[in-house]
TORGUVEX-702791 format. One line per 10 residues: number of its first residue (from 1); their letters; for each residue x, y, z of C-alpha. Coordinates in nm, 3 decimals. Example, Ala and Ser with C-alpha at 12.3 -4.5 7.8 and 13.67 -1.06 7.14 Angstrom:
<rs>
1) as) 1.230:-0.450:0.780  1.367:-0.106:0.714;
</rs>
This chain:
<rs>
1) xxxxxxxxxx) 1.134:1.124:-2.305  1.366:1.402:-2.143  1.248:1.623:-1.863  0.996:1.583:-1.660  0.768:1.317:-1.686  1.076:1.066:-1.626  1.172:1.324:-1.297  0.802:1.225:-1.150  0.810:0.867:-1.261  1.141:0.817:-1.096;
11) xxxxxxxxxx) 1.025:0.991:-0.780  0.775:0.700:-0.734  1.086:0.414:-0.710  1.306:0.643:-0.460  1.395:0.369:-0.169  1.073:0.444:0.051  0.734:-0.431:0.604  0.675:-0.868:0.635  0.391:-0.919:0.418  0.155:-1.178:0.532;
21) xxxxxxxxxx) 0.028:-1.458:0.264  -0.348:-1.364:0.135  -0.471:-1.644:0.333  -0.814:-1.660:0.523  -0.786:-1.581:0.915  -1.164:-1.529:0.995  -1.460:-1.436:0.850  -1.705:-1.065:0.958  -1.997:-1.206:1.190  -2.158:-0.891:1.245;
31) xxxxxxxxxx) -2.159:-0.555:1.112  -2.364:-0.193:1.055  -2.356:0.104:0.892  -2.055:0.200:0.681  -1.731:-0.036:0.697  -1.511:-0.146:0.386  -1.145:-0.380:0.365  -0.840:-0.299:0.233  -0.695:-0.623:0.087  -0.411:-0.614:-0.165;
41) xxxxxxxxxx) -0.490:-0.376:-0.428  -0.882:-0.307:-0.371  -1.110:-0.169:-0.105  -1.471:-0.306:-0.083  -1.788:-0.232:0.136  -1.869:-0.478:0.422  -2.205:-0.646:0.246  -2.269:-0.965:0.445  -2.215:-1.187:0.698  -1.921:-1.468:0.630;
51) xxxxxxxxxx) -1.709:-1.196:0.435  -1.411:-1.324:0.442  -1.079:-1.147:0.651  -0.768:-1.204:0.534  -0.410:-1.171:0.699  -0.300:-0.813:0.642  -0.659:-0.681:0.552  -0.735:-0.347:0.711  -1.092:-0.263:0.816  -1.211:0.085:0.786;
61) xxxxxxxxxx) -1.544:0.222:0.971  -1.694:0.526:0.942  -2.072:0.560:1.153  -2.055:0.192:1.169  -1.883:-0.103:1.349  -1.722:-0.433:1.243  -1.723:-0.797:1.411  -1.452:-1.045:1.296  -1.454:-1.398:1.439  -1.099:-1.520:1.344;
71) xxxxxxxxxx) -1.034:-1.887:1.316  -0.921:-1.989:1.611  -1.202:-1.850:1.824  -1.061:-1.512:1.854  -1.273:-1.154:1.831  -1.201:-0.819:1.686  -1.470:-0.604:1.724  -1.375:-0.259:1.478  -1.562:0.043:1.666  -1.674:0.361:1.435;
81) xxxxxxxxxx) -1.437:0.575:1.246  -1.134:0.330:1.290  -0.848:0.186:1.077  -0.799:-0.179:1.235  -0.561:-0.442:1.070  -0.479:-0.803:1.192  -0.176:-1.004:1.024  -0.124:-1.395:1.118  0.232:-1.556:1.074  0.478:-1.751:1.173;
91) xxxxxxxxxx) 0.734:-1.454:1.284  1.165:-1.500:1.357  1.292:-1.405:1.653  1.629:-1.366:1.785  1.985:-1.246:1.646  2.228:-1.556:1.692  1.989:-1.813:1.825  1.644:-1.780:1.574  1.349:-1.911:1.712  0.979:-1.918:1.528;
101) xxxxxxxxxx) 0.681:-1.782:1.779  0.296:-1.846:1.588  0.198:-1.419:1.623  -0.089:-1.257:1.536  -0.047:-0.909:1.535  -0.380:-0.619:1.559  -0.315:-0.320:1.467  -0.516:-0.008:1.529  -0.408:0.250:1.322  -0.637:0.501:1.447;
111) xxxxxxxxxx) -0.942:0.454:1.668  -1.062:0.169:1.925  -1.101:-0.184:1.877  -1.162:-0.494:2.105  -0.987:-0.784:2.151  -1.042:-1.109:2.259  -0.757:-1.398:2.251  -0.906:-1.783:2.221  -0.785:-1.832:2.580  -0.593:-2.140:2.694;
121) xxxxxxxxxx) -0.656:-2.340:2.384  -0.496:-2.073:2.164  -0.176:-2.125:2.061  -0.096:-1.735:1.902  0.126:-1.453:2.025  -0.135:-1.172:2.061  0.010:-0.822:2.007  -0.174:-0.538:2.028  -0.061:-0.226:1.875  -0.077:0.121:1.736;
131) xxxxxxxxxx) 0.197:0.363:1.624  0.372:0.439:1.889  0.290:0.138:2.153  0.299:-0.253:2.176  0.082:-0.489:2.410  0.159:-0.881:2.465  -0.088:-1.099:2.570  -0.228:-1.444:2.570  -0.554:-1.555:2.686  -0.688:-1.193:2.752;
141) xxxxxxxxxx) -0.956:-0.926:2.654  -0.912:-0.562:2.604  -0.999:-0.249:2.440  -0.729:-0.084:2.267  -0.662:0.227:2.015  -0.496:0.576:1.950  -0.648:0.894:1.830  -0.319:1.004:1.664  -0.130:1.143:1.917  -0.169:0.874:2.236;
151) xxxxxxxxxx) -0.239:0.545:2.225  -0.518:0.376:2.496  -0.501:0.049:2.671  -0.800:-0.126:2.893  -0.743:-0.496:3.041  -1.035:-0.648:3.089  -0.908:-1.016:3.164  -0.582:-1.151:3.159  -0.215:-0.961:3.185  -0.017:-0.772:2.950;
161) xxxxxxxxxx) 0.329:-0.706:2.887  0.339:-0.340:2.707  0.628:-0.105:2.537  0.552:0.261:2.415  0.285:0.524:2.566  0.000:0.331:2.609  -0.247:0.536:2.839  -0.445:0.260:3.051  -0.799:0.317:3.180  -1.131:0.387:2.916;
171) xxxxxxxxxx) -1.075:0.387:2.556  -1.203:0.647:2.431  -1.437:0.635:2.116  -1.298:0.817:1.781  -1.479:1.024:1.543  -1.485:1.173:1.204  -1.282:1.500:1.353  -0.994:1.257:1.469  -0.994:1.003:1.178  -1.047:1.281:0.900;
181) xxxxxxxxxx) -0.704:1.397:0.995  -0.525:1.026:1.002  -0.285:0.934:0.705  -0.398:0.581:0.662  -0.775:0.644:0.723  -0.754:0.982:0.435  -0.562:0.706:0.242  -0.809:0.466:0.233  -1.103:0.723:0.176  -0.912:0.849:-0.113;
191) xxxxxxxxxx) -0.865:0.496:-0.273  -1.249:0.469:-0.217  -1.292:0.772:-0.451  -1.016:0.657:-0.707  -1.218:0.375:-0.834  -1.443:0.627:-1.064  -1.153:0.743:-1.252  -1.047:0.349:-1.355  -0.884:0.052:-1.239  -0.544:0.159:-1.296;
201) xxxxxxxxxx) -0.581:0.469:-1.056  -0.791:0.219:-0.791  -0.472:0.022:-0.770  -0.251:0.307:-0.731  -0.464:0.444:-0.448  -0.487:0.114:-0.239  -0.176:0.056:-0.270  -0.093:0.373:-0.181  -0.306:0.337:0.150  -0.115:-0.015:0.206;
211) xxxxxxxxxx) 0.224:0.202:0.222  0.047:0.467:0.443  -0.036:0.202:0.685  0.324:0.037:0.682  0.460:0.408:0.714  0.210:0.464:1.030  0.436:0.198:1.240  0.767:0.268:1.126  0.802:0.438:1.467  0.672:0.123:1.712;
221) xxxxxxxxxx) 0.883:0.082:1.965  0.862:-0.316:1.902  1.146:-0.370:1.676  1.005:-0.660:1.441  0.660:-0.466:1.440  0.924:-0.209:1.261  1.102:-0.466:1.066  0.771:-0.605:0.919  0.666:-0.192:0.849  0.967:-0.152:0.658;
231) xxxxxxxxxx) 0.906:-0.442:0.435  0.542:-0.367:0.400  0.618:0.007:0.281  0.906:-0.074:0.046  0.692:-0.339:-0.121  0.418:-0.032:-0.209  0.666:0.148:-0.350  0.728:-0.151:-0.595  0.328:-0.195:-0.665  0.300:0.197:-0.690;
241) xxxxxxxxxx) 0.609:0.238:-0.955  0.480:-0.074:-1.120  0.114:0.048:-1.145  0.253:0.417:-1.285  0.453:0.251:-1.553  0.060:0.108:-1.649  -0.017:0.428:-1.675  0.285:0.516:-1.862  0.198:0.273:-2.097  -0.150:0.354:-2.163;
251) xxxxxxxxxx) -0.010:0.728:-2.189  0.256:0.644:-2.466  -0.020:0.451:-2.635  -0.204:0.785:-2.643  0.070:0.924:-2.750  0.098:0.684:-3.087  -0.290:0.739:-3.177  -0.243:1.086:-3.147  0.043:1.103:-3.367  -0.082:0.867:-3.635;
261) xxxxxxxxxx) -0.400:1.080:-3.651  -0.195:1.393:-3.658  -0.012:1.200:-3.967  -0.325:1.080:-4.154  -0.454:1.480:-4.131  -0.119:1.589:-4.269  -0.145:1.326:-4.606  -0.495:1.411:-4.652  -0.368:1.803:-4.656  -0.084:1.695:-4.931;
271) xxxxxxxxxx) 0.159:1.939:-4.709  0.517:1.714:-4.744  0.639:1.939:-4.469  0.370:1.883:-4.275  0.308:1.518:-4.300  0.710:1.487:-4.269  0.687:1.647:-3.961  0.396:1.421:-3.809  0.593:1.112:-3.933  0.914:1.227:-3.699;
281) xxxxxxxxxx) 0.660:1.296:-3.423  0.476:0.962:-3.477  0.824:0.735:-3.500  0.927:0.934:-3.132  0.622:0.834:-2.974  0.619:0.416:-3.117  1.003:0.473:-3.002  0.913:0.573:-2.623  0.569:0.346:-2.632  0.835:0.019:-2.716;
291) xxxxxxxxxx) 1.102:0.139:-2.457  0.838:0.211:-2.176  0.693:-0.142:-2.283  1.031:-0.314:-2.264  1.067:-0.114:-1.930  0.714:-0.256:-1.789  0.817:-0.579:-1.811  1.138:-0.577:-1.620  0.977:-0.400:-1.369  0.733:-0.653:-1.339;
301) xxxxxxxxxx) 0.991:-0.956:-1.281  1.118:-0.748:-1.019  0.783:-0.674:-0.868  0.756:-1.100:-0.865  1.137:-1.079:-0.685  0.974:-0.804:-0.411  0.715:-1.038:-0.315  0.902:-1.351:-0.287  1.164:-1.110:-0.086  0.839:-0.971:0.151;
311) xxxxxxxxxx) 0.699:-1.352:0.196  1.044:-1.419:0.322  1.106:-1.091:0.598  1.402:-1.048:0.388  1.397:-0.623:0.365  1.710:-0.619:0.244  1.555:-0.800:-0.108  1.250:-0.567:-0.115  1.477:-0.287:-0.057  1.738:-0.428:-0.318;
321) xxxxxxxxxx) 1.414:-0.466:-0.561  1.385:-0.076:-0.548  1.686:-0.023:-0.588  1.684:-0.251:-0.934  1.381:-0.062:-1.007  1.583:0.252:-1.053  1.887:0.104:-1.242  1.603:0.001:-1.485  1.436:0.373:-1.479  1.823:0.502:-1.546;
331) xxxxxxxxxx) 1.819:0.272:-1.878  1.528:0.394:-1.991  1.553:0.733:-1.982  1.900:0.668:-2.177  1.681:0.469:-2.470  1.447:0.791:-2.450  1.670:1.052:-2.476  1.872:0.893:-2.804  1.527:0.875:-2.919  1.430:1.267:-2.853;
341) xxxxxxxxxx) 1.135:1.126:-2.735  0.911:1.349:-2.514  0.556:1.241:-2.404  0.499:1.602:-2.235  0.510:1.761:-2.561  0.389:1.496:-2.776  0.077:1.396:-2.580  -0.210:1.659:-2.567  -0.124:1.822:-2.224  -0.229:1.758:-1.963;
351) xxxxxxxxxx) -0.287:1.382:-2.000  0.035:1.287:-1.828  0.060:1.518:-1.576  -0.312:1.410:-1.452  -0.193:1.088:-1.420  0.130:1.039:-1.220  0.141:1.213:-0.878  0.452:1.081:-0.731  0.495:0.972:-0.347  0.783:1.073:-0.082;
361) xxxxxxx) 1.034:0.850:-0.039  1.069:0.674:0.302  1.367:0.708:0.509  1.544:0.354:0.603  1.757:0.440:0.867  1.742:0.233:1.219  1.474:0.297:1.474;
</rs>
């Protein structure tokens, strides 16, 4: 496969945060009209009561509103047209001296929220944030958001200990206008439409939205809030480049059925020219299907590194994971070309080009 199709695929593993473990941190105890959750690599409506929340989910509303009892006693209450995720973990601080501080960490990536800490029996780090601000509190209640250019803090209880541009007085509410317009909210909507064309493409698009979250606090003025963002961000870009080779796959796979039926039309014409020409088009395409195969499953032992390396904080592994990811690309696309494989001209157009839209890379320098 020369050209093109390995230029876009390659795209998707240029270098691009701490990714929580899927466990259960509180279950919805109220909700109306439209709300769905982002978790791992599928978005689903809010249907009933006891759904369960898990660390790193990411609530969407649209004309609705979300209530989230979380295990320890604490509230999130998700107003309309909002993006609101809440990750629990034990988090490291410190350079020389590393200490381990029990966080919980809300996130509004656009819109309002409330919050409510479990008070003087909680034992969690609250942190409040959006994209460009950072609130610490314990044993307080407040409304927070942003609306994509400021963010909003109101104390109702407690004290708070904030970095970044946080406006204080009334939160104002968000609507369609202001979310419509927000990267992780469009992200989410557009994984939401992705699920009729397969679950291949589903995947792609959540995870997708997972990286435009991660991406939407690469600029927090809290430096492990960034930390955890870059970690988060470079892991998508593992899941995406993992989830396009699928496609890949099922695209070469095309590509063999295609040319074996070109083949068997060529032998039933008699035409030796013909039929020798179908056969050199049919062994390129089992060539490139084995070799994007073999290619698959090395990326997928390094998708199992990525996560072990995001469980951990380490970014330097989930960064070093992309980095593998191209090396393996780079070998591939050397098996292709001694093949004179080409899936853009032996797969019907436009099949392949339908299917892989690659992302922008994200920038890794220091914040």
């Amino acid at each position: 496969m020369r050209g093109y199709f390995l230029a876009l695929l390659s795209m998707c593993v240029m270098l691009g945060a701490s990714v929580a473990q899927a466990v259960e941190i509180g279950k919805v105890e109220k909700f109306e009209g439209i709300a769905r959750i982002l978790s791992g690599d599928k978005v689903t409506d809010i249907k009933a009561v006891g759904q369960p929340v898990l660390s790193g989910d990411k609530i969407q509303t649209e004309q609705g509103s979300v209530e989230i009892k979380l295990n320890d006693g604490a509230e999130i209450k998700v107003k309309p047209f909002s993006v609101v995720s809440t990750v629990e973990k034990q988090e490291k601080k410190g350079v020389f001296f590393k200490t381990t501080e029990d966080a919980r960490r809300v996130t509004a990536h656009v819109g309002k929220a409330y919050f409510k800490s479990a008070g003087p029996s909680g034992t969690k780090k609250n942190y409040l944030q959006t994209p460009t601000a950072v609130c610490a509190l314990r044993g307080s209640s407040a409304d927070f958001g942003a609306n994509n250019s400021q963010s909003f803090l109101h104390m109702y209880t407690g004290n708070s200990s904030t970095r970044g541009n946080f406006r204080s007085g009334n939160v104002p509410d968000s609507n369609s206008a202001i979310a419509s317009v927000n990267a992780v909210f469009s992200a989410i909507d557009a994984a939401v439409r992705a699920a009729s064309r397969g679950m291949l493409a589903a995947q792609r698009a959540a995870y997708a939205a997972q990286k435009a979250a991660a991406e939407s606090l690469l600029g927090n003025p809290d430096g492990k809030a960034r930390e955890m963002a870059k970690v988060e961000a470079a892991l998508a870009v593992v899941q995406i480049a993992v989830t396009d080779m699928k496609i890949a796959v099922e695209a070469a796979q095309r590509a063999v059925a295609a040319a074996q039926a070109a083949l068997a039309a060529a032998q039933q014409g008699g035409n030796a020219a013909a039929i020798a020409q179908a056969q050199a088009a049919l062994n390129r395409a089992t060539a490139a299907l084995a070799a994007i195969q073999q290619t698959l499953a090395q990326m997928e032992t390094i998708l199992q590194q990525a996560l072990q390396a995001a469980a951990a904080d380490d970014v330097n592994g989930v960064v070093g994971a992309v980095e593998q990811l191209n090396n393996v690309l780079n070998n591939m696309n050397t098996q292709l070309n001694n093949t004179g494989a080409n899936l853009v001209r032996d797969l019907p157009p436009p099949v392949v080009m339908e299917q892989i839209r690659p992302l922008p890379a994200i920038g890794y320098e220091n914040q």
